[in-house]
N, CA, C and O atoms as a GROMACS GRO file, in nm:
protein
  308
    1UNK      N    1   0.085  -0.119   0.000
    1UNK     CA    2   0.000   0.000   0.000
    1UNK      C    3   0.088   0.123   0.000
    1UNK      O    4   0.176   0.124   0.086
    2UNK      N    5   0.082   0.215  -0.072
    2UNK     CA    6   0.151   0.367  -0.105
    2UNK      C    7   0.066   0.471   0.024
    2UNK      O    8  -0.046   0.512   0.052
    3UNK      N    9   0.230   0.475   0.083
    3UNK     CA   10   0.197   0.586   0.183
    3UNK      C   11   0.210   0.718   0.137
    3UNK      O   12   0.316   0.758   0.088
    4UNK      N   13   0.081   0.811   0.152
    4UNK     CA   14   0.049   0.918   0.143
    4UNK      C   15   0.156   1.031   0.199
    4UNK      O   16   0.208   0.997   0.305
    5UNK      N   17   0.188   1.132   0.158
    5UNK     CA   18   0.279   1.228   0.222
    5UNK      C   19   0.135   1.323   0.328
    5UNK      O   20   0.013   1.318   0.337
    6UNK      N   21   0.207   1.373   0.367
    6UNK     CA   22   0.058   1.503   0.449
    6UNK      C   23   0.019   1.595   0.372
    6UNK      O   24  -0.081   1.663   0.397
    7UNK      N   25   0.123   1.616   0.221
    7UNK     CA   26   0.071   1.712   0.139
    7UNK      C   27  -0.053   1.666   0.086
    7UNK      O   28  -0.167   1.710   0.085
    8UNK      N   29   0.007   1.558   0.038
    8UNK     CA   30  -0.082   1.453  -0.066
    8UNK      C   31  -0.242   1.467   0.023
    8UNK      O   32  -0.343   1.532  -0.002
    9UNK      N   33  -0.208   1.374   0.136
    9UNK     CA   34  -0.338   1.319   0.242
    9UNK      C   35  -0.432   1.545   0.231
    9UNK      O   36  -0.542   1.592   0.204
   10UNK      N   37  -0.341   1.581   0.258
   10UNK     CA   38  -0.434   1.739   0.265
   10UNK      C   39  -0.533   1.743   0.109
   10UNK      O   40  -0.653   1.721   0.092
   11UNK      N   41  -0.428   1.779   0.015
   11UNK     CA   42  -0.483   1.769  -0.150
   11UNK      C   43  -0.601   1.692  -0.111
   11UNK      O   44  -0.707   1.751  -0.090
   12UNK      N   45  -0.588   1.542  -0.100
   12UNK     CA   46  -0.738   1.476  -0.163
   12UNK      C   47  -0.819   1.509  -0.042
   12UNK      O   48  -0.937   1.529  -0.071
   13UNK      N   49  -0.789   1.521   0.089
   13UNK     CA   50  -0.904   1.590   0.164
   13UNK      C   51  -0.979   1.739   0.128
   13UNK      O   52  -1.091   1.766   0.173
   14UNK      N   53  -0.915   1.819   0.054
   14UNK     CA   54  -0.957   1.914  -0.006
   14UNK      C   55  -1.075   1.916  -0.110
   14UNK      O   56  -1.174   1.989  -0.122
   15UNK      N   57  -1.008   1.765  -0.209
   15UNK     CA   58  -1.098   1.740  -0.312
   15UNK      C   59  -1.221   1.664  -0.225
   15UNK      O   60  -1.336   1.665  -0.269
   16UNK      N   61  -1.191   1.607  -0.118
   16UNK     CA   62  -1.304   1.531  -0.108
   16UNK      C   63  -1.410   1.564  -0.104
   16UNK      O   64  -1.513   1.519  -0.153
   17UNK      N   65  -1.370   1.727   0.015
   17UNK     CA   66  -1.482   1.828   0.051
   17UNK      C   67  -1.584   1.870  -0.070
   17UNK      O   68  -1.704   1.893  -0.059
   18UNK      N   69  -1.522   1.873  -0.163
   18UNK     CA   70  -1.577   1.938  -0.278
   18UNK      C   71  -1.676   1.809  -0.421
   18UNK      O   72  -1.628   1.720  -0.491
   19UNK      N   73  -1.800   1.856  -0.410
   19UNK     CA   74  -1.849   1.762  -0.479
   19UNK      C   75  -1.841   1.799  -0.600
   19UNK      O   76  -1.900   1.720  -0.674
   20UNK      N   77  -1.786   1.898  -0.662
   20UNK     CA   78  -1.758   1.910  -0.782
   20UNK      C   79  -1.567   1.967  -0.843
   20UNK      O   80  -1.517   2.029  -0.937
   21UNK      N   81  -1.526   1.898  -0.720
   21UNK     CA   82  -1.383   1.966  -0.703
   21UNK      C   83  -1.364   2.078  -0.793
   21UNK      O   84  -1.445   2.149  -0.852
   22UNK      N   85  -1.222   2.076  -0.790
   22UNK     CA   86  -1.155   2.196  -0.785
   22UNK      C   87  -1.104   2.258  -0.915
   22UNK      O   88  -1.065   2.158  -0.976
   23UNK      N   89  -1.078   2.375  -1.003
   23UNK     CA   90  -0.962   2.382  -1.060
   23UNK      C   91  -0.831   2.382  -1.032
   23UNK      O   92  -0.784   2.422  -0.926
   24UNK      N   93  -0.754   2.330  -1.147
   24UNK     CA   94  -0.581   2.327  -1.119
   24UNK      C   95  -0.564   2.457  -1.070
   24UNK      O   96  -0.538   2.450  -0.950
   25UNK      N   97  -0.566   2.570  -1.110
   25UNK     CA   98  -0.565   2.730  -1.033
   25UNK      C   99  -0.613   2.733  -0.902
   25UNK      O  100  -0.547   2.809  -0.832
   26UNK      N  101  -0.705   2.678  -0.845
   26UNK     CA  102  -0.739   2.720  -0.673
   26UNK      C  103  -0.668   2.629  -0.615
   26UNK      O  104  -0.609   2.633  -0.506
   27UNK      N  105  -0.676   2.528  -0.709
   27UNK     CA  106  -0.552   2.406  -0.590
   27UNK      C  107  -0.408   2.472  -0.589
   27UNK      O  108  -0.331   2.451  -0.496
   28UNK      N  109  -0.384   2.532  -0.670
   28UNK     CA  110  -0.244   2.595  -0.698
   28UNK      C  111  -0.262   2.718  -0.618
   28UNK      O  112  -0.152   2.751  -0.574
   29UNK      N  113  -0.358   2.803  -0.580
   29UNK     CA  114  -0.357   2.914  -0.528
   29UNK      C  115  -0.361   2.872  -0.368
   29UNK      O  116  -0.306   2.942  -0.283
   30UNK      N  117  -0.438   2.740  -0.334
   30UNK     CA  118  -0.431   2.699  -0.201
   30UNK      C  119  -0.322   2.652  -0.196
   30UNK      O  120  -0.355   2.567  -0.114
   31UNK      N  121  -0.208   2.629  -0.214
   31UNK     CA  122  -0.074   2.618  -0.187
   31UNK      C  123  -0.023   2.482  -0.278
   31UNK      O  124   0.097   2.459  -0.289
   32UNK      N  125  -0.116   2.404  -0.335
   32UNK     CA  126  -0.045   2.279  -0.329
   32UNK      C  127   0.000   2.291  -0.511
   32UNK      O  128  -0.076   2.341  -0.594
   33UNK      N  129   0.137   2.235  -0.544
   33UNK     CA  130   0.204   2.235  -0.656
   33UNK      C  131   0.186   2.179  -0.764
   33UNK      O  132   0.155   2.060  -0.749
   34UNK      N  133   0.192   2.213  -0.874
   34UNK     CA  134   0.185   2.130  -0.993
   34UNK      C  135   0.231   2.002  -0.970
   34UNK      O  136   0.158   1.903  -0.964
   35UNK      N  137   0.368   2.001  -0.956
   35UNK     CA  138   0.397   1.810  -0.953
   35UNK      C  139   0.340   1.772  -0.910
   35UNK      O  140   0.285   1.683  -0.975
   36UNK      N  141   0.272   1.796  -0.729
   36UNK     CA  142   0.215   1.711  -0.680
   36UNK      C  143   0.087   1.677  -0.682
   36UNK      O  144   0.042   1.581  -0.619
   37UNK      N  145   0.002   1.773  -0.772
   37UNK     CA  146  -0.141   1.759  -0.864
   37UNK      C  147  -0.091   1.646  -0.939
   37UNK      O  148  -0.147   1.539  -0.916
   38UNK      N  149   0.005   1.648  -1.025
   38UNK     CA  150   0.007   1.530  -1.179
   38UNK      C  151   0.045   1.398  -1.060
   38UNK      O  152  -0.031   1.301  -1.063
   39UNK      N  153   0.142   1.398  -0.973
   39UNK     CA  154   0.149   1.281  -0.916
   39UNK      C  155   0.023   1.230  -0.899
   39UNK      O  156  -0.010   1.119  -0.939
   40UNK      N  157  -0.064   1.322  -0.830
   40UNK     CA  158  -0.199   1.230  -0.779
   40UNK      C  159  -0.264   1.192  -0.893
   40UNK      O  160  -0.331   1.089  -0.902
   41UNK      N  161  -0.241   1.301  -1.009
   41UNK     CA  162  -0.331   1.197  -1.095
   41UNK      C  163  -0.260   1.104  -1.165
   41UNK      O  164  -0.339   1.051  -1.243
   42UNK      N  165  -0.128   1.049  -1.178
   42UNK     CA  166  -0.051   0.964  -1.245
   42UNK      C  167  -0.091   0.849  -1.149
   42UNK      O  168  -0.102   0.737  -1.198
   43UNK      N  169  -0.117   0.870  -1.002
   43UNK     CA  170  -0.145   0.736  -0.922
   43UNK      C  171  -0.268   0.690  -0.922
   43UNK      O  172  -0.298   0.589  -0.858
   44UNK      N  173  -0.375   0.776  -1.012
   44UNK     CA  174  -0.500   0.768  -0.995
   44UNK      C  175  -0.566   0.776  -0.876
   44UNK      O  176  -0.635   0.681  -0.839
   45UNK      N  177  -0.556   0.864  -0.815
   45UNK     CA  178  -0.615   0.909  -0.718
   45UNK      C  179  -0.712   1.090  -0.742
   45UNK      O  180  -0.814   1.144  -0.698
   46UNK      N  181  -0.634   1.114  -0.808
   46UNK     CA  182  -0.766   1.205  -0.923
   46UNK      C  183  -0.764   1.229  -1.019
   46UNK      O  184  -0.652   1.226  -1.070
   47UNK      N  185  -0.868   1.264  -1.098
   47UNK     CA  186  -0.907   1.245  -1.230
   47UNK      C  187  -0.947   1.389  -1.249
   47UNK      O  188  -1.032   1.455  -1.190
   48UNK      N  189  -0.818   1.440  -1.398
   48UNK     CA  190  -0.856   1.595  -1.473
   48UNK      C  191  -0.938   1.581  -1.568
   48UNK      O  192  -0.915   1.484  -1.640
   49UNK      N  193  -1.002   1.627  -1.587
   49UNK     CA  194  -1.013   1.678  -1.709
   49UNK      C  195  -1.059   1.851  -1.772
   49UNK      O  196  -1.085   1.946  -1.698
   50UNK      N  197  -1.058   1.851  -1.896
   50UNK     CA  198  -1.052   2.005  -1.962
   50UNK      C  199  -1.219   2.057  -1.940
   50UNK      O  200  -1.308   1.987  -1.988
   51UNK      N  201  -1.251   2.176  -1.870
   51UNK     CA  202  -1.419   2.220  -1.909
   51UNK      C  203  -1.348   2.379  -1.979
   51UNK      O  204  -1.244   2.445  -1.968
   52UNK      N  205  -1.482   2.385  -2.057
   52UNK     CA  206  -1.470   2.541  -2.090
   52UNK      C  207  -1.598   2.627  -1.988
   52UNK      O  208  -1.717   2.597  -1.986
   53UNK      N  209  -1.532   2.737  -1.911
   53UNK     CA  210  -1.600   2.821  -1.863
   53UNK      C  211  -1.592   2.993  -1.888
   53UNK      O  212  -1.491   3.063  -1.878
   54UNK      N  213  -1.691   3.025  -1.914
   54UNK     CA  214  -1.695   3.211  -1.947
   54UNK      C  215  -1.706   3.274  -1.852
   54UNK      O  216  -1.792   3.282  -1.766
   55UNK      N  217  -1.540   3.359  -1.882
   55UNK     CA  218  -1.507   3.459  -1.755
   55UNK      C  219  -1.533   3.603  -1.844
   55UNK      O  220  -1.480   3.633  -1.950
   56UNK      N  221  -1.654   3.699  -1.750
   56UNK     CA  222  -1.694   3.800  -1.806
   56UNK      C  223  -1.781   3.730  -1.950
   56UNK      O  224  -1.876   3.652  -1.955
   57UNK      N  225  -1.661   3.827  -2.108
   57UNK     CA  226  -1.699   3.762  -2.202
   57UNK      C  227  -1.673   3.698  -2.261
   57UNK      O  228  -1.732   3.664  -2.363
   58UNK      N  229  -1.522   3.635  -2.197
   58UNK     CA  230  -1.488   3.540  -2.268
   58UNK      C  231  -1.466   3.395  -2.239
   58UNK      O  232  -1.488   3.365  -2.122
   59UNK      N  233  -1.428   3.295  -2.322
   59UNK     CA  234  -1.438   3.192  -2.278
   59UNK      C  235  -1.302   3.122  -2.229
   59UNK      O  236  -1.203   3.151  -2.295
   60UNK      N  237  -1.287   3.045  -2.132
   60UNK     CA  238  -1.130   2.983  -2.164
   60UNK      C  239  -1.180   2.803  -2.087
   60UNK      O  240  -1.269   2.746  -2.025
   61UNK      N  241  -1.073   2.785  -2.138
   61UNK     CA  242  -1.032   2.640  -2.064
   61UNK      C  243  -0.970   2.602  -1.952
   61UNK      O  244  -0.847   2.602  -1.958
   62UNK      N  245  -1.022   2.569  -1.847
   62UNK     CA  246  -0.966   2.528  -1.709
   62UNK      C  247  -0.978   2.341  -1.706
   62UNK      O  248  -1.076   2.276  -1.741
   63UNK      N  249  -0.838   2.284  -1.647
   63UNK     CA  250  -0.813   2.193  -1.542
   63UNK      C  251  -0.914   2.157  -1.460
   63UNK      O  252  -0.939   2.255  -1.391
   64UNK      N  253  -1.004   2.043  -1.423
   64UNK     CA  254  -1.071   2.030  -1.299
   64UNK      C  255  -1.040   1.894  -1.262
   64UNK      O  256  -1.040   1.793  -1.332
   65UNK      N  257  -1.013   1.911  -1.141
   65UNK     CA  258  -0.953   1.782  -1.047
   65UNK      C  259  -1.052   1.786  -0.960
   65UNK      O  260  -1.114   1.879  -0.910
   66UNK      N  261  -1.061   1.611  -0.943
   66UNK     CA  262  -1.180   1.562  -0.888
   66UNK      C  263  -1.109   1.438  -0.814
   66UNK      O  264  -1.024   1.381  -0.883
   67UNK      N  265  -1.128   1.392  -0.695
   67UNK     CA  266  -1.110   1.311  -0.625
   67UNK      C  267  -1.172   1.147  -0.707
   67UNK      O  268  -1.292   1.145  -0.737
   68UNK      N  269  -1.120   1.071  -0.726
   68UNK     CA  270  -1.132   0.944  -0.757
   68UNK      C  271  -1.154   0.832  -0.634
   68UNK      O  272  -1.114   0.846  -0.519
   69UNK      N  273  -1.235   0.709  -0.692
   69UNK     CA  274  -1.280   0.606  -0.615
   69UNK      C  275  -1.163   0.538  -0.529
   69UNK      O  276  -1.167   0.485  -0.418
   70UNK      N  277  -1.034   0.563  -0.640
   70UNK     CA  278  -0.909   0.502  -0.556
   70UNK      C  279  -0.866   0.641  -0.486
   70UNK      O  280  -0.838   0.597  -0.374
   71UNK      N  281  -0.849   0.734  -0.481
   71UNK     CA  282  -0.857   0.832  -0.408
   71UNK      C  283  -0.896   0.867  -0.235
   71UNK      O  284  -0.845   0.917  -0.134
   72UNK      N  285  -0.994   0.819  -0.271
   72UNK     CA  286  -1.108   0.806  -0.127
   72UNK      C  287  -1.078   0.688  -0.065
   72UNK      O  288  -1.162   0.662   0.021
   73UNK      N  289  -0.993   0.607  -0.074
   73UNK     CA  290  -0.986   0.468  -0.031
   73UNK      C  291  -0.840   0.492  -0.006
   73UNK      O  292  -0.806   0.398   0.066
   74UNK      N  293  -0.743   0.565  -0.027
   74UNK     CA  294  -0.598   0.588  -0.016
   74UNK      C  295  -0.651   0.678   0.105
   74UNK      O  296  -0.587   0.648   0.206
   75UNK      N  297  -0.749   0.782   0.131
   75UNK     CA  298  -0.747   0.872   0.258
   75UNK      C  299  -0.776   0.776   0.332
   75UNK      O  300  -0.694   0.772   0.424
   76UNK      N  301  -0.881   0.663   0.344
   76UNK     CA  302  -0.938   0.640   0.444
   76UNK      C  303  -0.831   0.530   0.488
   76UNK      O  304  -0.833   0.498   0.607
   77UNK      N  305  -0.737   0.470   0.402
   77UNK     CA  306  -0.666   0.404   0.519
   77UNK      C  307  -0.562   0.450   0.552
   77UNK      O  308  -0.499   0.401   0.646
   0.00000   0.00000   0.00000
């Protein structure tokens, strides 16, 4: 079993809170780093993908990270 760092264990408690998690930008603005976003999702413990959302009038593409089934099962033990 892959032991969690406290960064890591924080990250997916963050996502957990969130039923529609997060963008890569607020996870990045709440402190936690690019590598250690792609780690979690290289271990599958969350799952990105691309949405388009309209800021003002325009449109762009954001990152959204979402806590995964193996995810939730890496916090709880």
């Amino acid at each position: 079993m892959l032991t969690l760092s406290d960064d890591c264990r924080h990250a997916l408690s963050v996502l957990a809170g969130s039923r529609n998690g997060h963008t890569e930008s607020l996870m990045i603005v709440r402190g936690f780093g690019r590598v250690l976003l792609a780690e979690l999702v290289l271990a599958g413990f969350v799952g990105a993908e691309i949405e388009r959302m309209v800021v003002g009038s325009k449109a762009i593409n954001v990152r959204r990270l979402r806590i995964t089934q193996a995810g939730r099962k890496a916090l709880s033990a």
